[in-house]
BATORTOR-658909 format. One line per 3 residues: number of its first residue (from 0); their letters; for each residue x, y, z of N, C-alpha, C. Coordinates in pm, whole numbers. Example, Ala and Ser with C-alpha at 12.3 -4.5 7.8 and 13.67 -1.06 7.14 Angstrom:
2
0 = AS = 1319 -569 780 1230 -450 780 1320 -330 780 | 1285 -225 708 1367 -106 714 1290 3 787
! end
This chain:
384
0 = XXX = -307 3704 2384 -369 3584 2436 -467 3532 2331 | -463 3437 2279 -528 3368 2176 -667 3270 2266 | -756 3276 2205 -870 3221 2252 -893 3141 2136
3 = XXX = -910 2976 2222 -950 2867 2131 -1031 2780 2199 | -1164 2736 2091 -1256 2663 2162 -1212 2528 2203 | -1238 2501 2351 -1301 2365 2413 -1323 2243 2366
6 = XXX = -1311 2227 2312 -1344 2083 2230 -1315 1940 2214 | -1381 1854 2215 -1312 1728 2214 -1280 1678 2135 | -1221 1550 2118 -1163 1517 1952 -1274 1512 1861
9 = XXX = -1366 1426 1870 -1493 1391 1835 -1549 1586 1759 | -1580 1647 1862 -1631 1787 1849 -1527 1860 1805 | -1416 1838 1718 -1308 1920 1649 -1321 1912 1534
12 = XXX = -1296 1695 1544 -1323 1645 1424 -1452 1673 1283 | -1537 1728 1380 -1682 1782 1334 -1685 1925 1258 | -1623 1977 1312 -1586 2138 1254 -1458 2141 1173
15 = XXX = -1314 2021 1148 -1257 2057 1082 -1283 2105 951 | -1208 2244 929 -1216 2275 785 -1326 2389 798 | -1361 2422 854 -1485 2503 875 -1414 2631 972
18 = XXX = -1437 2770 908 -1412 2898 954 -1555 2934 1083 | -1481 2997 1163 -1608 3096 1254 -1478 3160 1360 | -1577 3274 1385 -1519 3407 1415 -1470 3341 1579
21 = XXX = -1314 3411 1576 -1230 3389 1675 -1152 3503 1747 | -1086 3552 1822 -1016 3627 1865 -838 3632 1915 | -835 3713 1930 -659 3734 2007 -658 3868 2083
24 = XXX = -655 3847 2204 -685 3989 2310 -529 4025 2313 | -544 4157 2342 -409 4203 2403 -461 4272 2534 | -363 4225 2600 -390 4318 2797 -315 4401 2821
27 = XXX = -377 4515 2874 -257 4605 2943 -215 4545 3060 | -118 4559 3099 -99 4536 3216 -15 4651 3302 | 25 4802 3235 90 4940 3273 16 4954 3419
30 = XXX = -133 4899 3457 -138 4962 3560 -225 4802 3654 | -96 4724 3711 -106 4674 3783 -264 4636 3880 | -315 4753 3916 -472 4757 3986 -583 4701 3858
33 = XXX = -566 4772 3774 -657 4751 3661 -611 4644 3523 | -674 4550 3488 -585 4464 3401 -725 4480 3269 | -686 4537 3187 -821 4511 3046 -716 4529 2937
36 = XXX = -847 4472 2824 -763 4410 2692 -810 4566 2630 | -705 4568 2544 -676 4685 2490 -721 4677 2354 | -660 4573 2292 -684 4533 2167 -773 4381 2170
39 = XXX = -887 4381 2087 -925 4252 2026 -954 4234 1879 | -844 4145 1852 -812 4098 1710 -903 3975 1681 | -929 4031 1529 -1096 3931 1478 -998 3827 1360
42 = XXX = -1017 3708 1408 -971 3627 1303 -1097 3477 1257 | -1127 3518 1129 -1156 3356 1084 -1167 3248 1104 | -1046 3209 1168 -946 3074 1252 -920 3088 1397
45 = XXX = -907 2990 1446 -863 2952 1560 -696 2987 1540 | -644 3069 1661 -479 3078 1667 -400 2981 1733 | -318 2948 1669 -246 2827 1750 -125 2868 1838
48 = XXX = -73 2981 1762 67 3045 1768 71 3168 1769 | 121 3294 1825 133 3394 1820 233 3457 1823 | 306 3534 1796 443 3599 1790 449 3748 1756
51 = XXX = 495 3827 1787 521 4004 1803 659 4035 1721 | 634 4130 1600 768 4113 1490 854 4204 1568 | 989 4209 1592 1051 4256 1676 1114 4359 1607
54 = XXX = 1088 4371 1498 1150 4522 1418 1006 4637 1441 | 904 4553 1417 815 4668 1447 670 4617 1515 | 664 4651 1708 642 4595 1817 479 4604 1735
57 = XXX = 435 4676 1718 278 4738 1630 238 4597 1547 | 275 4498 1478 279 4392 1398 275 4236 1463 | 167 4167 1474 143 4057 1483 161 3974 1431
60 = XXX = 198 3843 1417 181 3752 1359 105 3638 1412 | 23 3551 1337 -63 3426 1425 -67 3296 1283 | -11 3237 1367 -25 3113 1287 -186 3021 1346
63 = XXX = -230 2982 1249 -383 2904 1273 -408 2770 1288 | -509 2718 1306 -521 2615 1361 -566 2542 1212 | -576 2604 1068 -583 2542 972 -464 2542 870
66 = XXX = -367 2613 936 -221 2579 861 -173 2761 823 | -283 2821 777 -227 2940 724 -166 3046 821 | -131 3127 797 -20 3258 859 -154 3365 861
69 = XXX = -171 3452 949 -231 3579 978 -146 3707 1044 | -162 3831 976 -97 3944 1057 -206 4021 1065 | -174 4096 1172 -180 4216 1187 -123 4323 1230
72 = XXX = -177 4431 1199 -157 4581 1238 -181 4713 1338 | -138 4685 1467 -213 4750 1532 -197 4912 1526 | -124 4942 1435 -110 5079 1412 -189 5130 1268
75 = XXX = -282 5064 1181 -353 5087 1096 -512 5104 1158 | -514 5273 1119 -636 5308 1153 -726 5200 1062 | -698 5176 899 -817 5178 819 -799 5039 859
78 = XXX = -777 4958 938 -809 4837 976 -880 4810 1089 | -922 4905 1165 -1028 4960 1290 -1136 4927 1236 | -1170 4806 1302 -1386 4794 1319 -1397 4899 1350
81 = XXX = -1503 4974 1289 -1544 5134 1302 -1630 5119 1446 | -1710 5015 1404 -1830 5022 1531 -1770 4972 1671 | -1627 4913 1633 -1575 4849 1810 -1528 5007 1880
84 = XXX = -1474 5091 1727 -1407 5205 1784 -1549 5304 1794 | -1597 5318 1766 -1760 5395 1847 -1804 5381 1955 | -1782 5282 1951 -1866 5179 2118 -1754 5268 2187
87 = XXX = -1629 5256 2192 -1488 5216 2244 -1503 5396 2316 | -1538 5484 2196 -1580 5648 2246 -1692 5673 2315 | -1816 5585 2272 -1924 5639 2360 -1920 5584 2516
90 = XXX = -1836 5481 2526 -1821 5451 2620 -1739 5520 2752 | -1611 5557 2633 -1548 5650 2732 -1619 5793 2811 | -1705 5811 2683 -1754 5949 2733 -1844 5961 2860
93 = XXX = -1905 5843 2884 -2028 5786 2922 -1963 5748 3063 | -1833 5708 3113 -1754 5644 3226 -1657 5777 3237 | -1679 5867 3194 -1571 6014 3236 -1637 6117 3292
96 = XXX = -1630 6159 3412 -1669 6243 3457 -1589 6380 3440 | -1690 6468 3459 -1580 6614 3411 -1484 6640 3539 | -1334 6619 3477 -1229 6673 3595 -1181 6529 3639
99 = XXX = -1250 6446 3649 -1198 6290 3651 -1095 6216 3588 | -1043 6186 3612 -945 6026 3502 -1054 5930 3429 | -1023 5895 3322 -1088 5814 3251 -1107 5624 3330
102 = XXX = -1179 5574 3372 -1223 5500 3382 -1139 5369 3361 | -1009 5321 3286 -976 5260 3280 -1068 5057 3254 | -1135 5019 3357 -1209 4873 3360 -1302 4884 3272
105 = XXX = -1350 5014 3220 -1456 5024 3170 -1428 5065 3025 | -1303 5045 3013 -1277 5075 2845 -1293 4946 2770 | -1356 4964 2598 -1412 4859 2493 -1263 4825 2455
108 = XXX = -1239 4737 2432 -1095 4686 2358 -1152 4758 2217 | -1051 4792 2129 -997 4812 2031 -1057 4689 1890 | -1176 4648 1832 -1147 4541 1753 -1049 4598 1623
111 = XXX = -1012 4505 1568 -912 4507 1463 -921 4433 1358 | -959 4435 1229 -948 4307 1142 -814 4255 1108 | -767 4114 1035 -671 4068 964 -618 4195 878
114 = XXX = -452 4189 872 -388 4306 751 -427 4208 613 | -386 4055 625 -388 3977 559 -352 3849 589 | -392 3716 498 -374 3599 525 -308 3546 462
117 = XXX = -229 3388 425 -149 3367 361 -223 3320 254 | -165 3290 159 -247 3155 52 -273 3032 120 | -413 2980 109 -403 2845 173 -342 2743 96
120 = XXX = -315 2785 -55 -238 2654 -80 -55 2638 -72 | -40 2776 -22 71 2747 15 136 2718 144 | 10 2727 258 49 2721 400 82 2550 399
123 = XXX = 29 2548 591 67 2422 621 -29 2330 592 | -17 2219 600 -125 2119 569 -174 2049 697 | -157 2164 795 -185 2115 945 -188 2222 1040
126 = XXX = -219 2228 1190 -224 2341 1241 -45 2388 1277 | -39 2508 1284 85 2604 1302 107 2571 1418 | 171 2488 1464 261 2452 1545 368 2565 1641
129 = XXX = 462 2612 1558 535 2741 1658 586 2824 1490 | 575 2925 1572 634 3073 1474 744 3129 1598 | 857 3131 1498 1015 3223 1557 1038 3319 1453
132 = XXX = 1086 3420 1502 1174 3527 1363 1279 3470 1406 | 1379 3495 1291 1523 3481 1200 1645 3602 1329 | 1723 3523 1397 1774 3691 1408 1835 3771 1339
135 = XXX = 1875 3865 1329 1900 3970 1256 2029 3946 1205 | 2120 3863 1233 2239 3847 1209 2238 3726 1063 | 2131 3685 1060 2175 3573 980 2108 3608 838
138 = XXX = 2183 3573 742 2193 3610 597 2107 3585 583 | 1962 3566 517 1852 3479 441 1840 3498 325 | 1800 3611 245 1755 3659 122 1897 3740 56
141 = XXX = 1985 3683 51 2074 3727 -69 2005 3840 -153 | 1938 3858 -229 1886 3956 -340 1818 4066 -254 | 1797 4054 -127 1694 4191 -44 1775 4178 71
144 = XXX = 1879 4195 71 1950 4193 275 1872 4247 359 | 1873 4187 488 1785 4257 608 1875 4357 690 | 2031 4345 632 2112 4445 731 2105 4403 825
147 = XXX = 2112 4304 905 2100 4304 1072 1983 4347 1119 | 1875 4317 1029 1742 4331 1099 1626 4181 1061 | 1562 4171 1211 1507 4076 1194 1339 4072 1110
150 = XXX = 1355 4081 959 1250 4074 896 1183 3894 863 | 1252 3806 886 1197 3678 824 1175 3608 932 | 1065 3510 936 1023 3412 1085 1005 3300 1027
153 = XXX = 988 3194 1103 996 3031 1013 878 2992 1092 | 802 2902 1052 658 2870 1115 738 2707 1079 | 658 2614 1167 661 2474 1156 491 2439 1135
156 = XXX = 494 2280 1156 395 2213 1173 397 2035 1180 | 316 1969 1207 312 1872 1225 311 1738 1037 | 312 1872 963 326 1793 828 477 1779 760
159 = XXX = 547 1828 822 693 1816 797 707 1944 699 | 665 2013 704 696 2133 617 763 2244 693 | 881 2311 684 912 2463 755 923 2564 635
162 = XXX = 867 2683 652 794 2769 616 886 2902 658 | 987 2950 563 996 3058 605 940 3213 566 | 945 3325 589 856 3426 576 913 3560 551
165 = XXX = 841 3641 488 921 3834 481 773 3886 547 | 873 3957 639 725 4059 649 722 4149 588 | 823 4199 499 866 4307 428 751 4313 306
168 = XXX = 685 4180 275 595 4151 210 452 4188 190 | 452 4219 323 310 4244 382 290 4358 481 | 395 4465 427 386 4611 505 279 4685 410
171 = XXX = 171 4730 525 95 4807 416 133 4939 320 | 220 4989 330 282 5052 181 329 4936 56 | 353 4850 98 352 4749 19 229 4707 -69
174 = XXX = 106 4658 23 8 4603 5 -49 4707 -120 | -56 4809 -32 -165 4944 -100 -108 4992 -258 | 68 4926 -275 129 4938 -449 90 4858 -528
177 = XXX = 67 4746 -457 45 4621 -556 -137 4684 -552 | -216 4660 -518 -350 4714 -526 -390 4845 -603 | -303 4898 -625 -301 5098 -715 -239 4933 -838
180 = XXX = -180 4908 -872 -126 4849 -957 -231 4745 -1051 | -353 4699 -946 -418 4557 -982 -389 4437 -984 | -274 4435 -869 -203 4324 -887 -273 4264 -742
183 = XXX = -241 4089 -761 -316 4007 -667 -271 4022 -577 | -347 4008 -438 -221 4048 -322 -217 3889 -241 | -146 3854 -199 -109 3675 -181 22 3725 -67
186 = XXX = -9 3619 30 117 3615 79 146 3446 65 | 273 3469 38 343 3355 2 453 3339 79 | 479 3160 127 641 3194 206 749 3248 111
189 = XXX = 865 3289 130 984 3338 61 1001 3201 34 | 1047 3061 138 1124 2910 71 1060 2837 172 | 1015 2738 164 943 2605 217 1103 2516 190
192 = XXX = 1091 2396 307 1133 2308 303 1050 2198 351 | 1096 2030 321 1036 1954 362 1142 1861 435 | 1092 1850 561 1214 1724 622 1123 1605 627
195 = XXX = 1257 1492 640 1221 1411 598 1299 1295 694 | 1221 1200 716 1314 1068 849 1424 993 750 | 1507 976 797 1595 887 768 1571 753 713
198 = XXX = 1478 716 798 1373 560 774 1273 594 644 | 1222 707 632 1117 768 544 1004 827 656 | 922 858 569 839 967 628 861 1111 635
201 = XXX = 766 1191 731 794 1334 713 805 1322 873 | 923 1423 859 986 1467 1039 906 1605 1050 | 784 1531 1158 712 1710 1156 735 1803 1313
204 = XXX = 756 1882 1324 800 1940 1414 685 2028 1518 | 737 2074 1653 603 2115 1716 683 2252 1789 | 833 2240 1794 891 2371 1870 971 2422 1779
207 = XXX = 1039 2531 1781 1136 2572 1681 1254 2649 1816 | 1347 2663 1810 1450 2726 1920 1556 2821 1834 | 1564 2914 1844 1681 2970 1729 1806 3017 1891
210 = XXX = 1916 3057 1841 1980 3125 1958 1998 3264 1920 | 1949 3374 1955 1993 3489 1903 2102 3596 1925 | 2214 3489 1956 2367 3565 1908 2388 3440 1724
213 = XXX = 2301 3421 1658 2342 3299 1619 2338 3392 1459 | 2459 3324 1340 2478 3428 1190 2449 3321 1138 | 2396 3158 1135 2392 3048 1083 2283 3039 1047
216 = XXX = 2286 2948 940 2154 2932 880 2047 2786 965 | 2122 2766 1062 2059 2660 1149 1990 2689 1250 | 1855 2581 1307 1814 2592 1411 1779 2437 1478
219 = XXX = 1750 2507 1586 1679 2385 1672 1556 2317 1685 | 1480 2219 1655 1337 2171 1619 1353 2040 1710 | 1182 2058 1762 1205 1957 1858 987 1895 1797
222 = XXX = 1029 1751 1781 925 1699 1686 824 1661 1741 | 747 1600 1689 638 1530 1669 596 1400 1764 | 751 1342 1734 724 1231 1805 895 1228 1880
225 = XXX = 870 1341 1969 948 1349 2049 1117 1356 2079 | 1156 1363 1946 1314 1356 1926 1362 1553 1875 | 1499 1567 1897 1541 1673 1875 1645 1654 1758
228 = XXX = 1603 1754 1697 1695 1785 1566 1773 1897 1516 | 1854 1919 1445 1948 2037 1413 1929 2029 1307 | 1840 2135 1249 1822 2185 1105 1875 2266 1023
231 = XXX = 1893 2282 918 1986 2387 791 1922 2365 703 | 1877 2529 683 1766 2520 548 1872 2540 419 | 1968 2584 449 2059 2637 358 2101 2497 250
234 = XXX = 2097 2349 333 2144 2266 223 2076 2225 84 | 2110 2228 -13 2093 2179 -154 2106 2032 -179 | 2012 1998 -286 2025 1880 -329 2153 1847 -430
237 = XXX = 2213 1690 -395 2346 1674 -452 2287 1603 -555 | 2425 1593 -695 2392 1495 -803 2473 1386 -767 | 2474 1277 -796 2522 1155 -812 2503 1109 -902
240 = XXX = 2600 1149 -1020 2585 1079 -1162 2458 1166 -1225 | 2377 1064 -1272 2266 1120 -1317 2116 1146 -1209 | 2195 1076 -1123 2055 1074 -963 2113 1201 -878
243 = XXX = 1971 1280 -876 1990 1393 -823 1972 1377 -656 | 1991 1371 -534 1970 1313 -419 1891 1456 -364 | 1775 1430 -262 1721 1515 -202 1811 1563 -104
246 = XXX = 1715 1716 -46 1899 1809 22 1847 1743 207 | 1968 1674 211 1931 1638 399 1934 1755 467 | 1822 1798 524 1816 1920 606 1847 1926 792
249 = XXX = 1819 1789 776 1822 1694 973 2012 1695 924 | 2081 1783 982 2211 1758 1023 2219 1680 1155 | 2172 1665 1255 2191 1609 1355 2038 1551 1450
252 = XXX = 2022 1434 1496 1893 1451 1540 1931 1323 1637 | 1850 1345 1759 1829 1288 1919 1703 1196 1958 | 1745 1061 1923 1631 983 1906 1589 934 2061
255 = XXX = 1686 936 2140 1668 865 2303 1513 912 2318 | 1469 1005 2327 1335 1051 2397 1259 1027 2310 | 1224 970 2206 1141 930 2091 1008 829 2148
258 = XXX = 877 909 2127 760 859 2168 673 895 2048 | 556 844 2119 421 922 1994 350 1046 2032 | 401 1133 2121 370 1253 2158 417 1378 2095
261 = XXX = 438 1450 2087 494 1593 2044 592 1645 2169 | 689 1700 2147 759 1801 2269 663 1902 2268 | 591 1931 2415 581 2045 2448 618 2203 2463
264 = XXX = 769 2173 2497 870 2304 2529 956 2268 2448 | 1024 2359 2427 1189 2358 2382 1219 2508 2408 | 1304 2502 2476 1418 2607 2545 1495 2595 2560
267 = XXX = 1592 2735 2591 1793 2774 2614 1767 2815 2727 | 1902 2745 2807 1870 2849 2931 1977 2980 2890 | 1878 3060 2993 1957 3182 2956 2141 3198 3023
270 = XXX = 2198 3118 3059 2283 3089 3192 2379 2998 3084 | 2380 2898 3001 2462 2798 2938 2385 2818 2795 | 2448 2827 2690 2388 2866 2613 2436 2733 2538
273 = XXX = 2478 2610 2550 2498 2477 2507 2393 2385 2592 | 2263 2451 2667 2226 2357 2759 2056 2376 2684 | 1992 2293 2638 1842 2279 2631 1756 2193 2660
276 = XXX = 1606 2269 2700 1559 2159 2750 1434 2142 2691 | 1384 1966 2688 1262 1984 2641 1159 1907 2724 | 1059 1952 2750 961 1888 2827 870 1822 2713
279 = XXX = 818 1662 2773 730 1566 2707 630 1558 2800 | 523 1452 2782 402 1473 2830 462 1399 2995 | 546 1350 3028 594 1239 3181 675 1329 3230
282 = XXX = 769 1379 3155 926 1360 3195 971 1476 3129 | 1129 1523 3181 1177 1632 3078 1341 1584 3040 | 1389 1683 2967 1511 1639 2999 1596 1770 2958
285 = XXX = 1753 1702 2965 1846 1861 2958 1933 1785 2853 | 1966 1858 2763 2055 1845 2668 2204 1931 2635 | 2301 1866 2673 2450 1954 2600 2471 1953 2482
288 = XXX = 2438 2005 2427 2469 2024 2267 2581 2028 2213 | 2708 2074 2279 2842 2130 2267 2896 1947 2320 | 2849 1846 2348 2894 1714 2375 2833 1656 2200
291 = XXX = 2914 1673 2114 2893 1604 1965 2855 1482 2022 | 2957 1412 2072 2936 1202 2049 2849 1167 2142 | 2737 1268 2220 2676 1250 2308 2528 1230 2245
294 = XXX = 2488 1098 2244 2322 1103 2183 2200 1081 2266 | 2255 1117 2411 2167 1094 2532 2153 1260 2572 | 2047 1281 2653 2032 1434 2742 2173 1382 2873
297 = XXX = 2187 1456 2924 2275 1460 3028 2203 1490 3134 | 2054 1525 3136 1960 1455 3290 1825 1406 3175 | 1766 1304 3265 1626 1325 3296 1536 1274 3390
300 = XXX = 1496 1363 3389 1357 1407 3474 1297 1258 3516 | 1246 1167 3683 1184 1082 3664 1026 1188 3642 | 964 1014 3596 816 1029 3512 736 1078 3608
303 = XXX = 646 1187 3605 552 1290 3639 454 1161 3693 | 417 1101 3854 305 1061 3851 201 1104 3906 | 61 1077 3850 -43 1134 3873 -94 1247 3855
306 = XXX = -7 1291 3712 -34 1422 3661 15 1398 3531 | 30 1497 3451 111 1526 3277 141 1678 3294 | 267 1657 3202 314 1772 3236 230 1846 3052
309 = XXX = 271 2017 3077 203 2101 2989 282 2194 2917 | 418 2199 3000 472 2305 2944 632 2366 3026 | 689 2397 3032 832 2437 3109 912 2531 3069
312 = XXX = 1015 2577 3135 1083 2709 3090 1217 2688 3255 | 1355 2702 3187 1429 2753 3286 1369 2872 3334 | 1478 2902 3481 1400 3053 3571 1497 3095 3469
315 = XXX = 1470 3263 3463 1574 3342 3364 1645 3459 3522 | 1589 3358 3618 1717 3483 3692 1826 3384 3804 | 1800 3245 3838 1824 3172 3881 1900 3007 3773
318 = XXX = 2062 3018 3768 2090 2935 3679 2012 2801 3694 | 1984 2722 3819 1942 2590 3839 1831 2577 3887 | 1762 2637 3821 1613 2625 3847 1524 2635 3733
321 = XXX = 1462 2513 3742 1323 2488 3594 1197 2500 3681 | 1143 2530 3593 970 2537 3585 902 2447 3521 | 842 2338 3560 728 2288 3471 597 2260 3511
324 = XXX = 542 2309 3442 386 2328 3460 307 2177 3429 | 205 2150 3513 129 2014 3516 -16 2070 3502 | -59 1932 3500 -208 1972 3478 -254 2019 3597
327 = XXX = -218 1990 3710 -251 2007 3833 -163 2108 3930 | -109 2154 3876 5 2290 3941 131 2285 3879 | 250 2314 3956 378 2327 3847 471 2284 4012
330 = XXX = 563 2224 3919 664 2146 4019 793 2249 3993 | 871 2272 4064 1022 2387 4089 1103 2313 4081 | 1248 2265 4012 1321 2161 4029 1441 2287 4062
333 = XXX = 1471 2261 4186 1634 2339 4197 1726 2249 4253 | 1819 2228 4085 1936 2154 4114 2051 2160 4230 | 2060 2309 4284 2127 2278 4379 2098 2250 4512
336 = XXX = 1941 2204 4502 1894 2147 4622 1889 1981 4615 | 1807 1918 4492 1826 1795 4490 1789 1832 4315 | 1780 1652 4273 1800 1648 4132 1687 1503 4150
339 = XXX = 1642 1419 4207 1591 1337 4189 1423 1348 4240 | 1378 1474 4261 1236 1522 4263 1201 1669 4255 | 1132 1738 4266 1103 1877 4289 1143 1886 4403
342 = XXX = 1168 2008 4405 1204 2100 4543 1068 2135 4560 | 985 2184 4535 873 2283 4564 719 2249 4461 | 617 2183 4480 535 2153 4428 409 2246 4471
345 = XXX = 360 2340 4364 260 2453 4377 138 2404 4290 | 13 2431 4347 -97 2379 4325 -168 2544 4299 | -114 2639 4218 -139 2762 4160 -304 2776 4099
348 = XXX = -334 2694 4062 -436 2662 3914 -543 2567 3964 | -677 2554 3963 -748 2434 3994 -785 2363 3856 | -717 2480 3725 -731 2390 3641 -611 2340 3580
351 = XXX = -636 2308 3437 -495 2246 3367 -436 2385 3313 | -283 2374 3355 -227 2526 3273 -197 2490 3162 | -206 2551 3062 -250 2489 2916 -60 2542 2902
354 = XXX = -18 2682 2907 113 2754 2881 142 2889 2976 | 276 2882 2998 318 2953 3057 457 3052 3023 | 458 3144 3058 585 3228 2986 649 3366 3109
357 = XXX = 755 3371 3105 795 3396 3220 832 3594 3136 | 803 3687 3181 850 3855 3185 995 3841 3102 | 1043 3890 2954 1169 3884 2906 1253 3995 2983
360 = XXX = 1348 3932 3003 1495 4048 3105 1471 4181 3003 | 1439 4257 3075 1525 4379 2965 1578 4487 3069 | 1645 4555 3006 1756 4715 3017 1667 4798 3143
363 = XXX = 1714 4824 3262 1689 4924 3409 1521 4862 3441 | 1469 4690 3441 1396 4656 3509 1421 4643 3669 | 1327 4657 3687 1371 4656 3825 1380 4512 3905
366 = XXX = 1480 4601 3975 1572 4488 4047 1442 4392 4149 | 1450 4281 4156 1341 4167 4246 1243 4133 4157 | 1214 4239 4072 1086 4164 3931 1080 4086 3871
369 = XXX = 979 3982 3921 982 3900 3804 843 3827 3770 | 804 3842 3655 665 3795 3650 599 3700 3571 | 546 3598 3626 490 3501 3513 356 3490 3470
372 = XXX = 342 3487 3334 215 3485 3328 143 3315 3290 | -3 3256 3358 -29 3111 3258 -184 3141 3229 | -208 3086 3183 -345 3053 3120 -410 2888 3158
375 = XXX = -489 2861 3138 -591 2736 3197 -672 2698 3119 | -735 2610 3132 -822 2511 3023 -1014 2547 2973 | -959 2574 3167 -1131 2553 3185 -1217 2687 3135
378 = XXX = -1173 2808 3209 -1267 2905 3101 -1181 2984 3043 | -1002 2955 2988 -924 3058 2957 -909 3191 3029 | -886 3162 3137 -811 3277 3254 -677 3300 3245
381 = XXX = -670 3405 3245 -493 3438 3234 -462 3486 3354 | -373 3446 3424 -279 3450 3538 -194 3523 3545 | -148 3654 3604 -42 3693 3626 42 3665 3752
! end
């Protein structure tokens, strides 16, 4: 859970560019009665983005609210605030009675510093928008294969730049050779690209969608100003004679929903894997992808009144059923009840749910489980 200050444009505008100490909690949640953060991660920056490397669960990633990339390590002792982990013992000792269970509510989170940061002159030139890893299937680095493992993640942003990444880069046996060596330690992306509009300008992006049965070098990006696109970092620039032409990376892109907002969501349902959806600040919509000559969604959503929407997600256990979250509760749309309003309008939140994310399916969960977690505006409460 990333903690970011309150602020208004005016009071953002005032501090851009300017570092002060921020956080990223992690919660247990193993014991249902008792909910405390386990870990609190100390960052510089404000986090915009957060993501968990899926080769090794111990490894963070956070993209910032000033463009650069941050990891961490939660399995590196020598990266332990000494004094969070003191507190963290005298405390225990102090809440344990002899013959007792340890106290659980009364345990210090864990602080943690940064493993490392990126170069700022090679990050974004804006805040980190969304971070995805690569799945494991798809080729990236020719000269270092990942084998079918997911080592590389692509960060976006609102400057038209995508950013892809090794974490292989920034494993501390890594770090600690180049340092015995004297060598600078920098993280750098592996390949930057820049997209670019058709009309001109930079196509900057705010979601990224990969599919992970997917061996292609393509993904899904959903922008800035509200249109969806099909990206391939893989293309090269052509010659023409002596004019070298820049490499078109927008293979395909969905102008119908085009506003001055950003997409909020972009999601697959788990149920049609040709079906996505993206929620805007009114309205949402559903897209067939597998319909080429089709440059419309195949629904949308009428306009949200007397609210804005924040955020959405198909159910992952129910094919016809979306979630989207408002400032003022979250509306249930189940298609096989009706299609021209919500089925079910929940007033969950008295504040605005800023994001929401629904428990990932996995292997002998139990059967009826299902859990969502959101967060809110007003003092950053997390919801289970």
């Amino acid at each position: 859970m990333s903690i970011v200050e309150k602020l208004s444009f005016d009071e953002r505008a005032e501090v851009a560019g300017k570092s002060f100490e921020s956080q990223v909690l992690i919660l247990n949640f193993a014991d249902s009665q008792v909910i405390f953060a386990q870990y609190a991660l100390q960052t510089p920056v404000e986090i915009s983005s957060i993501e968990f490397a899926p080769e090794n669960p111990k490894v963070l990633i956070g993209g910032c609210i000033n463009g650069q990339l941050i990891s961490w390590d939660l399995g590196s002792q020598e990266h332990v605030i000494s004094e969070g982990r003191k507190q963290n013992n005298e405390q225990a000792a102090a809440t344990k009675l002899e013959g007792d269970e340890e106290d659980k509510s009364q345990q210090q989170a864990i602080k943690m510093k940064e493993l490392i940061m990126s170069n700022i002159d090679k990050s974004h030139k804006n805040y980190v928008a969304d971070i995805k890893f690569i799945p494991g299937a798809v080729k990236v680095d020719r000269k270092m294969p990942n084998d079918g493992k997911s080592f590389h993640f692509v960060s976006c942003s609102e400057d038209g730049q995508v950013h892809i990444w090794d974490t292989r880069n920034i494993e501390i046996s890594e770090l600690k050779l180049l340092a015995s060596k004297g060598k600078a330690v920098g993280w750098v992306p592996f390949m930057t690209i820049q997209l670019q509009r058709s009309e001109g300008g930079e196509l900057g992006l705010s979601r990224i969608l990969f599919d992970p049965k997917q061996d292609t070098t393509t993904f899904w990006g959903a922008s800035d100003e509200g249109e969806l696109a099909l990206i391939d970092w893989s293309v090269r620039p052509t010659q023409n004679g002596e004019e070298q032409r820049a490499a078109e990376y927008v293979q395909r892109i969905y102008e119908s929903e085009r506003n001055s907002r950003p997409v909020l969501a972009l999601e697959r349902s788990p149920f049609y894997e040709d079906l996505l959806l993206t929620v805007h600040d009114f309205h949402f919509a559903i897209w067939k992808i597998s319909l080429l000559e089709r440059e419309e969604p195949i629904f949308r959503s009428a306009n949200t009144r007397g609210a804005q929407n924040t955020c959405g997600a198909f159910s992952p256990t129910r094919p016809g059923v979306i979630f989207i979250t408002k400032n003022n509760g979250i509306d249930i749309w189940d298609f096989y009840d009706q299609s021209n309003k919500p089925s079910i309008q929940m007033n969950l939140a008295s504040q605005t749910i800023t994001y929401f994310k629904f428990q990932p399916r996995y292997e002998n969960m139990k059967r009826g489980s299902q859990l969502m977690a959101y967060g809110d505006e007003a003092d950053g409460t997390l919801n289970l």
